[in-house]
C-alpha angles and dihedrals in degrees: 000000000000093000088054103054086043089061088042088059091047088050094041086049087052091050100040086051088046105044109351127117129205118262139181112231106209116197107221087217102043100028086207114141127230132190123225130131117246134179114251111200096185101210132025138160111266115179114205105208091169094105142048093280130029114258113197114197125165118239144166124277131190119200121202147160115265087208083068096064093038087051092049086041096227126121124260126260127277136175115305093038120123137230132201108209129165084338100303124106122230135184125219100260101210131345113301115246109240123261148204089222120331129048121212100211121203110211146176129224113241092179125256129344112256106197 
């Protein structure tokens, strides 16, 4: 798996450079602040199954590379985290799904980033 999630990485490289933004990744424990770049896609289509009936509700999603946080040694973010992207503050919606490479982040938007 090792070689996959070596050509992830290339491909995610090649993303972040094209269309990614920097962003400032905030640990809710520690309240300590890291800098990385990420993809925001503003508004996708999430589906809540977690009642009796789907409800689908866009939301924003960040993408970003999961190398990004090992090489910095710092966990990964969970729910509760923060991102600072394009000046506005989110907060990682529900607990990211794991991945090979690149984590698809729900998040919620908390307004814009006082610093």
């Amino acid at each position: 798996m090792a070689d996959f999630n070596d050509d992830i990485d290339l491909c995610m490289d090649c993303c972040l450079d094209y269309y990614g933004d920097p962003i400032v990744f905030i640990q809710a424990d520690t309240g300590n602040e890291y800098k990385m770049s990420g993809i925001l896609d503003e508004a996708v289509s999430i589906i809540d199954t977690s009642g009796e009936v789907p409800i689908e509700t866009p939301m924003p999603v960040l993408s970003v590379k999961l190398s990004d946080f090992d090489k910095l040694g710092i966990k990964r973010p969970v729910q509760g985290d923060q991102f600072v992207v394009k000046n506005k503050l989110y907060e990682v919606a529900r607990q990211p799904e794991d991945g090979w490479s690149e984590s698809r982040i729900v998040l919620y938007c908390e307004g814009e980033y006082d610093a």
